[in-house]
C-alpha positions in Angstrom: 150.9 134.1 91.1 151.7 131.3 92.6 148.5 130.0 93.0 148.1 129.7 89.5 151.6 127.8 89.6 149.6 125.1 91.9 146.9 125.4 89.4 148.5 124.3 87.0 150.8 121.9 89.0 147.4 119.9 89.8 146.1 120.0 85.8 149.5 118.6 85.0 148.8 115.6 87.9 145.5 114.6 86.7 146.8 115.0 83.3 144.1 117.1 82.1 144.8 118.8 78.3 144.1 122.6 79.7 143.9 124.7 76.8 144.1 128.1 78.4 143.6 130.2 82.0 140.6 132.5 82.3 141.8 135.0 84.6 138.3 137.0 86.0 137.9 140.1 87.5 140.2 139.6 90.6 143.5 140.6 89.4 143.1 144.5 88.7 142.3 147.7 90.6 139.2 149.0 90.8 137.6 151.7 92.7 134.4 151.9 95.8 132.0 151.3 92.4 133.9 148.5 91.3 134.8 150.5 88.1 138.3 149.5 86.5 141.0 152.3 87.5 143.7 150.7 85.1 143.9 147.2 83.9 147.1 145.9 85.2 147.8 143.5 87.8 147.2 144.3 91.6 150.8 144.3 93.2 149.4 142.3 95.8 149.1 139.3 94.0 151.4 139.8 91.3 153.9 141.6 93.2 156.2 142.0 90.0 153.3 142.8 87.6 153.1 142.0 84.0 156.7 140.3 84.7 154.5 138.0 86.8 152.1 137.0 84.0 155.2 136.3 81.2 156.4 134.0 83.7 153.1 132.0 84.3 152.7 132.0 80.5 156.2 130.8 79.8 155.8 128.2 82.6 152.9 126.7 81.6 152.4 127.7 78.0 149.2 128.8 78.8 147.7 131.7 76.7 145.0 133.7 78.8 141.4 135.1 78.7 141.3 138.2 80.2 138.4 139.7 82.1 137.5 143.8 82.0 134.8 145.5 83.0 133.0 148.9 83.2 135.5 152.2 83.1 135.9 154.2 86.2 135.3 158.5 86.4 139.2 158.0 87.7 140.3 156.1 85.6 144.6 156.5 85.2 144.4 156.1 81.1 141.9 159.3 80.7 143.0 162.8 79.9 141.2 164.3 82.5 142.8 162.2 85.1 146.4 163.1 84.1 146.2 159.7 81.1 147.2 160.0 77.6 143.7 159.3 76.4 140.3 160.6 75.2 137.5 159.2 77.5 134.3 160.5 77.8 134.0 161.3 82.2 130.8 161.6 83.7 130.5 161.9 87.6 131.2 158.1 88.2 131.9 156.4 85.5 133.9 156.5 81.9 134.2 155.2 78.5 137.0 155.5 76.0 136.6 157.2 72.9 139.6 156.8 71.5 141.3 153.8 69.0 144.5 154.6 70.4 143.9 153.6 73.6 142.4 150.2 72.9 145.6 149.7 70.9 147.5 150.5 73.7 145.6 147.9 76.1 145.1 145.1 74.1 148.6 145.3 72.5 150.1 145.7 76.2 148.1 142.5 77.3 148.7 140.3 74.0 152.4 141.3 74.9 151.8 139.4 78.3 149.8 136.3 76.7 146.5 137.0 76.2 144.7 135.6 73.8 140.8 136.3 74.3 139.7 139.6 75.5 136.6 139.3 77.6 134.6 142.7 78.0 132.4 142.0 80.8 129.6 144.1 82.2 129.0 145.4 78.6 125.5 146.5 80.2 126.5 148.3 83.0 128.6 150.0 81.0 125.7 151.4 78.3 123.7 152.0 81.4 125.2 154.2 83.3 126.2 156.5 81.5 124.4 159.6 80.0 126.7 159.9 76.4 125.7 156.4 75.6 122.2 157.1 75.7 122.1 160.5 74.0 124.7 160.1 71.5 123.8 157.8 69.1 127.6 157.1 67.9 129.7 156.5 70.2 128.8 153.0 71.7 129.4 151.9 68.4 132.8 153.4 68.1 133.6 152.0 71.5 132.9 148.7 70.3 134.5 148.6 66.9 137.7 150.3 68.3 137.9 148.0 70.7 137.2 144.8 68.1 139.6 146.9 65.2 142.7 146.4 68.0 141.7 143.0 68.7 142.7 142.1 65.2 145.1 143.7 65.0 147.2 142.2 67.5 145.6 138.6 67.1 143.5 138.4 69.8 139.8 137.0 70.0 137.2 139.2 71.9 134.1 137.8 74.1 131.3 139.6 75.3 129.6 139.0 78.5 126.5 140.2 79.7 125.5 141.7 76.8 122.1 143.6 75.4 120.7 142.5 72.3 121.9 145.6 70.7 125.8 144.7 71.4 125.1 141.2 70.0 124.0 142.6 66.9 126.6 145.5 66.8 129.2 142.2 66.8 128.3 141.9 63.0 130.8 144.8 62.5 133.4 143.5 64.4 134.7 140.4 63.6 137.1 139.4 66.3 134.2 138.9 68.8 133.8 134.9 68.3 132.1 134.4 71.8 129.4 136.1 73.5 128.2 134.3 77.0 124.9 133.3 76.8 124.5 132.5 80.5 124.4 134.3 83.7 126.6 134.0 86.4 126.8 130.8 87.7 124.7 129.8 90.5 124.2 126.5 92.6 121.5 127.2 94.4 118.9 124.2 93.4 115.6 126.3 94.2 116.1 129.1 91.5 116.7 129.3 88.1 120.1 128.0 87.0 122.3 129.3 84.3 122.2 126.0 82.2 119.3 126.9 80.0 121.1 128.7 76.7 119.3 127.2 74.6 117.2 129.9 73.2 119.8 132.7 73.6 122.1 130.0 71.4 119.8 130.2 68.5 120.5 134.2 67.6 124.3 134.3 68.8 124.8 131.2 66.2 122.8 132.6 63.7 125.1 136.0 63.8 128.4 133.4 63.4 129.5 133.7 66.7 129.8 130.9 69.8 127.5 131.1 72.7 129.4 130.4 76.0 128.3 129.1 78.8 129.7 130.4 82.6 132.1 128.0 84.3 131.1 125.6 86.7 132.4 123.4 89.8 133.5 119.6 88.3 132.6 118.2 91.8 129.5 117.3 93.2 128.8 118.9 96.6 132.4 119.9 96.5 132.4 123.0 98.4 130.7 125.9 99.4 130.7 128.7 96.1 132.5 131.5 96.9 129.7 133.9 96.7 127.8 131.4 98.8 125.7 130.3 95.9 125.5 126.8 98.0 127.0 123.7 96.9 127.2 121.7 93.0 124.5 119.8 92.6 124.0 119.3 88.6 127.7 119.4 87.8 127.0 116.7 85.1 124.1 119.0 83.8 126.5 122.5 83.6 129.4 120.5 81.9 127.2 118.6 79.4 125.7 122.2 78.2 129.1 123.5 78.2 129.9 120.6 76.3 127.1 121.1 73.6 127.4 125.2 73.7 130.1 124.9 71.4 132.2 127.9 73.4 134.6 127.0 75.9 134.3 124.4 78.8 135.3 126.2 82.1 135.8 124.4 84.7 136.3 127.0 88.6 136.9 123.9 91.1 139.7 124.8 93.8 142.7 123.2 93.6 142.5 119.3 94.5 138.8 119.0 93.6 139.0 118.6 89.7 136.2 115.9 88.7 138.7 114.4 85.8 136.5 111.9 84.8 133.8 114.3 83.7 136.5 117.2 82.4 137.4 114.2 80.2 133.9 113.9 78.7 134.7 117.3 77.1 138.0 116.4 75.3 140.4 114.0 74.1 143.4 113.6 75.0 144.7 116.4 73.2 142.2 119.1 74.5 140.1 118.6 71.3 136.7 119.5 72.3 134.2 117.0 71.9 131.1 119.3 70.6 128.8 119.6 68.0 129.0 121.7 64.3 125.9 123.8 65.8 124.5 124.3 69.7 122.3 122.8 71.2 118.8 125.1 70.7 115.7 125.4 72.2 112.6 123.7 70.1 109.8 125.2 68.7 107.6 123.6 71.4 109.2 125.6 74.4 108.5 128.5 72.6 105.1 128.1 72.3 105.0 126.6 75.9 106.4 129.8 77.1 103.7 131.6 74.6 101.1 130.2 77.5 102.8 130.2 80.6 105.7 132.4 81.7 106.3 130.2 84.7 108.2 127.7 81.9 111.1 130.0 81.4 111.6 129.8 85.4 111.5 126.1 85.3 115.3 124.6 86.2 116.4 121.8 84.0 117.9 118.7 86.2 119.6 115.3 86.0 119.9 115.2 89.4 118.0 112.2 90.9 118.0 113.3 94.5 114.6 113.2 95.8 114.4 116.9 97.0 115.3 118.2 93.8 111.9 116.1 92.3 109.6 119.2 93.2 111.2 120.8 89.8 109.7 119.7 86.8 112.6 118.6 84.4 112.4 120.3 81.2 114.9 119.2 79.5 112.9 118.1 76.8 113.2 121.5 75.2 116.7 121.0 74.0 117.5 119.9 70.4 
């Protein structure tokens, strides 16, 4: 909590118009798979719990997007575990099946400021279960309960690591208005990069929605990535595609490393994001480069003009 007080202390310095706070997948218990046991906040960072996150929101003004993932087997909300809720349990891991429950969540969470639901891991959690592979139903109503209590209580819903199947199952559910179209973020210079959504753009704008982008660090060699991805090296690259995504611009620098220079390129004054009525898209020529050579989808895109980074051949050309 009051980390996020500095947070915000050092936007208000730089006088950066911050729209919102995306709060990932560190603030909520989880068990040895990394399954979500209940979505509240871990006492030991927000020792007074949701209490916590109405002060933050009042301080600041922020509203929140806030991350979830796949459903633990022990999961505290599930009837099985002692919870007032239908889940389908298998032997590790869960999935609701029940609209009451998802308007008990996001109603709870809206309650506490959040604004933009982010269901991450959607994948994972197809995967590895048995029911969502056998019955033919029930991912569906997973998805549309969950979307039908996001309208209801105002709030947008983002999907994140999605199949091509969730994407389309968005159709039905219109309070998803983002789905990433990245991976994770990565700074490593020698492997693909997570700035090239240009083709994914072309089907997540076509279905109405906005493709986002993972955050990135502002500052050039600014500091080691937490996962020890290595250091920033095309931050101008990963906030222009932000930029021309027309999803969100996140920004993940520690406190006291904010580029606001570049930030600003984003916005005005006001926050106003500076982006285009459509994303940017792959061309018809990268497709049909890729039709010959596989190799081109692994190619990074730079704007770096380091000499080491030379060996990769620029494709940036392949953006419209």
């Amino acid at each position: 909590h009051e980390t996020l007080q500095d947070v915000y202390a050092e936007i208000q310095r730089k006088k950066l118009p911050v729209r919102h706070l995306h709060l990932d997948s560190w603030w909520y218990p989880k068990d040895n798979n990394s399954a979500v046991t209940e979505w509240t906040p871990l006492q030991s960072m927000f020792p007074r719990g949701w209490a916590d996150f109405d002060a933050l929101h009042k301080e600041t003004g922020f509203p929140f997007t806030m991350h979830n993932r796949y459903w633990s087997a022990h999961t505290v909300y599930a009837k099985q575990n002692g919870g007032n809720f239908s889940f389908r349990v298998e032997e590790e891991y869960a999935i609701p099946d029940d609209p009451s429950f998802w308007d008990f969540l996001i109603g709870e969470a809206a309650g506490h400021g959040m604004y933009n639901y982010q269901q991450d891991w959607l994948d994972t959690e197809y995967q590895f279960l048995n029911i969502t592979r056998t019955d033919v139903e029930i991912a569906r109503r997973w998805l549309v309960q969950m979307g039908d209590a996001a309208t209801k209580h105002g709030v947008y819903v983002q999907y994140c690591m999605p199949f091509s199947r969730h994407v389309l199952q968005a159709l039905e559910v219109p309070a998803v208005s983002q789905v990433r179209a990245s991976e994770d973020n990565v700074h490593v210079p020698y492997v693909p990069n997570n700035v090239w959504i240009a083709a994914s753009s072309i089907v997540i704008d076509a279905l109405g929605m906005s493709p986002m982008k993972d955050n990135f660090l502002s500052t050039r060699f600014g500091d080691l990535f937490q996962w020890n991805h290595g250091v920033e090296l095309e931050n101008r690259l990963h906030s222009l595609v932000a930029t021309l995504s027309t999803g969100p611009v996140n920004f993940g620098d520690k406190i006291g490393k904010f580029n606001a220079p570049l930030i600003m390129r984003s916005a005005d004054a006001t926050g106003r994001l500076l982006q285009p009525s459509s994303p940017g898209m792959a061309l018809d020529k990268w497709f049909a480069t890729l039709a010959q050579s596989r190799l081109a989808a692994l190619e990074p895109v730079r704007l770096s003009d380091d000499p080491f980074l030379q060996q990769a051949e620029c494709v940036g050309n392949g953006y419209r």
